[in-house]
N, CA, C and O of each residue as an XYZ file, in Angstrom:
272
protein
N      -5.309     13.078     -4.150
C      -4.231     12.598     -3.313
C      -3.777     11.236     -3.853
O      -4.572     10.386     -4.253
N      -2.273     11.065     -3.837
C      -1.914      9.786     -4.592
C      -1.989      8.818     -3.409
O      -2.049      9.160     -2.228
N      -1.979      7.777     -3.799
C      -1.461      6.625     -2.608
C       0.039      6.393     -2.768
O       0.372      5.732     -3.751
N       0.903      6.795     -2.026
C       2.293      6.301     -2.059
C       2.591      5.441     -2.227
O       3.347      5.367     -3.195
N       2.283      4.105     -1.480
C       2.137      2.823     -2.136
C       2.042      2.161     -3.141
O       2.603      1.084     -3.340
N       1.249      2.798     -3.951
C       1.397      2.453     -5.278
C       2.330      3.069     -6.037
O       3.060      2.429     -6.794
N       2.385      4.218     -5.919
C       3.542      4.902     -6.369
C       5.034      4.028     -6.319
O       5.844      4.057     -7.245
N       5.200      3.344     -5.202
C       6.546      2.711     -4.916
C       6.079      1.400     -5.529
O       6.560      0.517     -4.819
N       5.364      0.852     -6.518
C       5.436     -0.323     -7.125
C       5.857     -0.144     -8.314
O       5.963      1.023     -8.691
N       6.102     -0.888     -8.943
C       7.591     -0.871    -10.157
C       6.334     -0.377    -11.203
O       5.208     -0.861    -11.319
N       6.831      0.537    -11.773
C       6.029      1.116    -13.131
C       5.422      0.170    -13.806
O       4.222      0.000    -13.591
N       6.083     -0.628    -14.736
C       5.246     -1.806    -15.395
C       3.334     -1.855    -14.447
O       2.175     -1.667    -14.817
N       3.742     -2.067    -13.679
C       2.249     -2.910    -12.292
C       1.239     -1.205    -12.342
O       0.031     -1.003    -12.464
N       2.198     -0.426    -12.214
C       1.023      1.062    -12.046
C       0.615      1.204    -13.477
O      -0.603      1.335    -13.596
N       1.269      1.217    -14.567
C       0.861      0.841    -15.624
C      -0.393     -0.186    -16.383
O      -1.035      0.065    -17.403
N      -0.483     -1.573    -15.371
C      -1.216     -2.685    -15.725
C      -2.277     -2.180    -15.196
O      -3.223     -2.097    -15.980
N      -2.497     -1.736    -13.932
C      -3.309     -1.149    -12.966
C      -4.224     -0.180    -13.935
O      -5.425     -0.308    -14.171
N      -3.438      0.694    -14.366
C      -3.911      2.108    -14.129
C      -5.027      1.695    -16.284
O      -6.087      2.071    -16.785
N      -4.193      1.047    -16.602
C      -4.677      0.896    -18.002
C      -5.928     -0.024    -18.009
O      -6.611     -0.179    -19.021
N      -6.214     -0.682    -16.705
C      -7.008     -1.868    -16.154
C      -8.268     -1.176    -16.053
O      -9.285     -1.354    -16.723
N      -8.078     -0.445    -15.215
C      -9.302      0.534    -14.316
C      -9.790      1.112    -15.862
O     -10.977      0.915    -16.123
N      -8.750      1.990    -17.174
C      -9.066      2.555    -17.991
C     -10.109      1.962    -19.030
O     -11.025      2.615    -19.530
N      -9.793      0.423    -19.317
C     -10.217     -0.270    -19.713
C     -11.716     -1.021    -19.324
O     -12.622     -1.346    -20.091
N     -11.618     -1.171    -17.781
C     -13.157     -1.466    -17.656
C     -13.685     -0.561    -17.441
O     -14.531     -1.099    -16.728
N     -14.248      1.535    -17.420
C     -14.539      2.167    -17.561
C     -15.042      2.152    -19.287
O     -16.198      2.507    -19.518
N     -14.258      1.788    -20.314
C     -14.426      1.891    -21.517
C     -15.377      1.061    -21.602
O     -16.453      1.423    -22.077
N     -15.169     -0.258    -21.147
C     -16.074     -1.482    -21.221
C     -17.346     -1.561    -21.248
O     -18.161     -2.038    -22.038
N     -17.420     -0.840    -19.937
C     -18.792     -0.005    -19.251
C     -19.550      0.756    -20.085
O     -20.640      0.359    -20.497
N     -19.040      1.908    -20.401
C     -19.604      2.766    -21.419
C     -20.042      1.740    -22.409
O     -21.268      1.838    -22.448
N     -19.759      1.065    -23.000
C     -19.882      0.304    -24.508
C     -21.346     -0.589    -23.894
O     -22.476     -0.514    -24.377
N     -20.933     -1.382    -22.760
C     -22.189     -1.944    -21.969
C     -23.344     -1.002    -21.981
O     -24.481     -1.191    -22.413
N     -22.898     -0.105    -21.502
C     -24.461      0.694    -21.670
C     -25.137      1.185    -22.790
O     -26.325      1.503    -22.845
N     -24.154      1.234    -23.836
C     -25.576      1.265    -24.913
C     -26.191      0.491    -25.322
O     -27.272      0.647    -25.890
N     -25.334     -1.024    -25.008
C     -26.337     -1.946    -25.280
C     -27.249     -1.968    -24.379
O     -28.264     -2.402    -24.922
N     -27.463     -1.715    -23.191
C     -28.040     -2.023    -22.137
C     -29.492     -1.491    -22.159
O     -30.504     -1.990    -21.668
N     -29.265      0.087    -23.120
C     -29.725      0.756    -23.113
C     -30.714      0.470    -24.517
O     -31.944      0.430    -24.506
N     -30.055      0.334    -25.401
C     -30.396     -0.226    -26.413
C     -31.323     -1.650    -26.014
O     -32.165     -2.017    -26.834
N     -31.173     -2.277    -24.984
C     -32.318     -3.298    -24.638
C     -33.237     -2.752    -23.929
O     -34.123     -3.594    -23.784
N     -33.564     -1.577    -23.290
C     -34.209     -1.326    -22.218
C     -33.938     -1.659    -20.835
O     -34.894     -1.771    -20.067
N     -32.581     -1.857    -20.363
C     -31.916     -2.739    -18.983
C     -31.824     -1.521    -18.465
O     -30.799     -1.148    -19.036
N     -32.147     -0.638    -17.805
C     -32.384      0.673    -16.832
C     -31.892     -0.094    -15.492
O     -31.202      0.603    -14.748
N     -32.108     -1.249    -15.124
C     -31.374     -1.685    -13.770
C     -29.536     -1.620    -14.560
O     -28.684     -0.747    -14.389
N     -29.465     -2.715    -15.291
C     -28.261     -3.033    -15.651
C     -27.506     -1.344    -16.473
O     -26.295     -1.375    -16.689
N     -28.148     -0.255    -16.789
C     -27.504      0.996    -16.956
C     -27.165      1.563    -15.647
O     -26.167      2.280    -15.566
N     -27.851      1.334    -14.663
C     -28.017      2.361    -13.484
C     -26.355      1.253    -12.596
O     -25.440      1.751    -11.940
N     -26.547     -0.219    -12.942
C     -25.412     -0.844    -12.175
C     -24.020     -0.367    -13.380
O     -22.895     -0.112    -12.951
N     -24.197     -0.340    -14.155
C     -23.068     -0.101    -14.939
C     -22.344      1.575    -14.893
O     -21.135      1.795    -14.827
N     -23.389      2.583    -14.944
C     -23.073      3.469    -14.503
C     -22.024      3.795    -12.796
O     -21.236      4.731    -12.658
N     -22.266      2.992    -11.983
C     -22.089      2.600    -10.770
C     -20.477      1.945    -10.981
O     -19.568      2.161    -10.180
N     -20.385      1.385    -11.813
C     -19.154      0.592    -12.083
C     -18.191      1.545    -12.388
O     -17.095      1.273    -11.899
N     -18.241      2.680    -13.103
C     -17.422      3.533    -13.683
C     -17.637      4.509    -12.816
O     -16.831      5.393    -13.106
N     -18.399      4.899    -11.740
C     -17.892      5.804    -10.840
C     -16.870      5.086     -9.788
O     -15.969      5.640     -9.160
N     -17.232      3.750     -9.759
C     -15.999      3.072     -8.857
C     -14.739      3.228     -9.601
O     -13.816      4.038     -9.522
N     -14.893      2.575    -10.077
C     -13.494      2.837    -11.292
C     -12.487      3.860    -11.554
O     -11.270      3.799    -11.733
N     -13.588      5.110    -11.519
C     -13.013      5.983    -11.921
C     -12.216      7.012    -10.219
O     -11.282      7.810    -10.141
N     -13.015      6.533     -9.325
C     -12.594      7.228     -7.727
C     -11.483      6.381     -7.831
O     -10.405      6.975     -7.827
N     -11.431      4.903     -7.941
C     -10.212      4.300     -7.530
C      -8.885      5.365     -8.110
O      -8.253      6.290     -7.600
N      -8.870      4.661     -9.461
C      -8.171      5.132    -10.256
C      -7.523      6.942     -9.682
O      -6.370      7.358     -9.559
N      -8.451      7.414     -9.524
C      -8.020      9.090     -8.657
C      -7.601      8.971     -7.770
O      -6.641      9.732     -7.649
N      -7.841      8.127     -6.592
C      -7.313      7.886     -5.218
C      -6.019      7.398     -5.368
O      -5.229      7.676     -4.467
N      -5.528      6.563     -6.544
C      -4.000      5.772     -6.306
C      -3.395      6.491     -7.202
O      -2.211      6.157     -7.237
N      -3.637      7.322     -7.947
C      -2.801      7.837     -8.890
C      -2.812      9.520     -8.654
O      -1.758     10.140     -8.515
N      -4.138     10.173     -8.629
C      -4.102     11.514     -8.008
C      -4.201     12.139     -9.763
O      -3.747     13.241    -10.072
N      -4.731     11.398    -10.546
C      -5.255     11.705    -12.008
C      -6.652     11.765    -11.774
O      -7.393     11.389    -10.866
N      -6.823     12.470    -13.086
C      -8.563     11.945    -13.440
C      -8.167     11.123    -14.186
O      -7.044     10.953    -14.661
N      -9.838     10.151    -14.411
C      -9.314      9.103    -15.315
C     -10.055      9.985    -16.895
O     -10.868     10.880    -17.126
N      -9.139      9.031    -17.690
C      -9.637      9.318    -18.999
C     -11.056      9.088    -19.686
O     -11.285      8.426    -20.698
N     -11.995      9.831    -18.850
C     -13.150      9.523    -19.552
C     -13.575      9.976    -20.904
O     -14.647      9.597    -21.375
């Protein structure tokens, strides 16, 4: 389901948004191999956590999956 609201904000902003959310999902991923690569099992399990937020937002205002 989209959020209408966002929908009615000027493209450019759903754009900044939507490439935002895309971007710290990517971030994330990259975090965790280091994380992982250190042995940080807390800091994988919070990072993992980050990109399921990320990624619901991103579905809730746009009514996409995100590009994982």
């Amino acid at each position: 389901m989209t959020s209408q609201s966002f929908l009615r904000l000027p493209e450019s902003v759903q754009v900044l948004v939507t490439e935002g959310l895309d971007a710290e999902v990517q971030n994330a991923f990259a975090r965790i191999e280091e994380a992982q690569a250190a042995g940080d099992e807390t800091l994988v399990r919070f990072l993992e956590g980050d990109i399921m937020r990320a990624s619901a937002l991103r579905t809730k205002i746009t009514g996409e999956d995100p590009k994982l």
